[in-house]
Structure formats: C-alpha cells, structure tokens
C-alpha positions, -999 to +999 in steps of 0.1 A: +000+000+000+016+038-010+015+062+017-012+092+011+000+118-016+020+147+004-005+179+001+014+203+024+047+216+016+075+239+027+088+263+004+123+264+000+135+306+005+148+322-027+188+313-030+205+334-014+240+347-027+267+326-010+266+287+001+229+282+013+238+244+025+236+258+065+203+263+058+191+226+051+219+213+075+211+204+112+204+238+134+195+250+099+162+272+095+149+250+067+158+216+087+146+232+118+110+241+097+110+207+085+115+191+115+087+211+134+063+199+105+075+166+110+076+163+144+039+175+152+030+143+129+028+164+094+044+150+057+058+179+048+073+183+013+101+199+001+092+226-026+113+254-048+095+285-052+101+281-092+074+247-084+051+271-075+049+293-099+047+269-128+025+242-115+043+218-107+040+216-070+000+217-076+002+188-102+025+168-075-012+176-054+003+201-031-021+221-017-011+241+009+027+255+013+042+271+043+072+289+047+101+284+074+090+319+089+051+310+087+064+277+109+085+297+130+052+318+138+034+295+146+057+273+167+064+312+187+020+307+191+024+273+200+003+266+166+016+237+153 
C-alpha cells in the first residue's frame, strides 16, 4: 500500500548569494522548519519557489505550502 499523496509543503527561501547548505543542515532554518512539521506528525514536502509558480507543486497535489517563517510563527504561538 503507497502512503497518502503529500499535500502540504515547505517552500524552500529564494537562493541566497553565497553557500545556502547551512540552511538545510542540522540547526539550519529549513531543517529546523521541517522538522517542526514533521515532528507535530505532518508530511511535509520539500518545494522550490520556481514549483510554484509553474505548476508543478500543484500537479504533484500540493495544496497548501508554508514557509520556514510562517512555521516559525506559529511554533512562537504554540500553533503547530
């Protein structure tokens, strides 16, 4: 049996000019995101902002995104 499609993602921030890799590492904003989803029994998916914008994230059946500061919001509100 497949596990359930994946309908809410993470967007991935805009690169940024140097070596992003901190970001997805551990202690990371992105990993930290990810891990909040993740930990408060979510399947978060990873998406690019350039997924958005063309589709792709919606034909993958992504239907709601969330950004590392949205998550960071609401794990400051205890909304997660």
């Amino acid at each position: 049996m497949s596990p359930a499609p994946r309908r809410l993602a993470l967007r991935l921030p805009e690169p940024a000019a140097g070596d992003p890799r901190e970001q997805y590492a551990p202690g990371g904003a992105v990993f930290d995101a990810w891990m909040a989803l993740a930990g408060a029994g979510l399947r978060p998916a990873l998406v690019r902002p350039a997924d958005l914008a063309d589709g792709t994230a919606a034909r993958r059946g992504i239907t709601q995104t969330l950004t590392v500061e949205d998550v960071a919001l609401r794990l400051a509100g205890e909304g997660i």
